[in-house]
N, C-alpha and C positions, 0 to 999 in steps of 0.2 A: 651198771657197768655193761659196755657190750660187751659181747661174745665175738670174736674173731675166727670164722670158719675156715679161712683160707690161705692165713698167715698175716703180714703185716704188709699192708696195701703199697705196691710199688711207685718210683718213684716215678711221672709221667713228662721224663724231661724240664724238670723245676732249672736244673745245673745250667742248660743249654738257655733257658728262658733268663737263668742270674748273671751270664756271661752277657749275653748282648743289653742286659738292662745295664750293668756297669759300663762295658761301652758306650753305650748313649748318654750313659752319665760324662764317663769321662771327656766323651766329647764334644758334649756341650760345656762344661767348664771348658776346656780349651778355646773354643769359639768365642765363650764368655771372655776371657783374660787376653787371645786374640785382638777383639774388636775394641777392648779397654785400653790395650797399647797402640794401636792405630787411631783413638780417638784424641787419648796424649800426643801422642806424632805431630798430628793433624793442626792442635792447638798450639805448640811450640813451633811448628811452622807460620802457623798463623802470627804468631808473636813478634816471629823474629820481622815477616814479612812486612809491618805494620812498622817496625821499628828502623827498614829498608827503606820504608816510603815517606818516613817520618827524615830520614837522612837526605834521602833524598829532595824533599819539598823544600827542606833548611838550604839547601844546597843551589836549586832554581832561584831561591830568591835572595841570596846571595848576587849570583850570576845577573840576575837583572838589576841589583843597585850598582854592581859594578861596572856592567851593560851603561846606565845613566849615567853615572861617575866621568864614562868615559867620552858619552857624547856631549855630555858638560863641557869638560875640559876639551873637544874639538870645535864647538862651535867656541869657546870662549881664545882660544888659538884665533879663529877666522876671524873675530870680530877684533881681535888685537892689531891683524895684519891689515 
């Protein structure tokens, strides 16, 4: 068992050193759950954009059988007259 000459050994700022380690905690979790809701964004963006372009290309080729449809039926007019 020691012996304690001097009392019981004081504390050397431990409180000061447990307050900014919990910040750092807390703020990399934050950063953590941050960058995990910007990367869902990101993907749902990505989703929709894809589903934009998907409507879109449906749509262009639409527009060019119509496009045909209609110079069909113009030369088939000329060559009537």
């Amino acid at each position: 068992m020691d012996v304690v000459l001097f009392g019981p050994p004081r504390e050397t700022g431990t409180r000061w050193k447990d307050y900014i380690l919990v910040t750092l905690l807390l703020s990399a979790i934050i950063g953590c759950w941050y960058a995990y809701q910007q990367n869902k964004n990101a993907k749902r963006h990505l989703r929709r954009m894809a589903q934009d372009m998907e409507g879109l290309q449906k749509a262009e080729q639409s527009l060019q059988e119509m496009q045909k449809r209609i110079d069909d039926e113009e030369d088939w007019q000329t060559d009537r007259l």
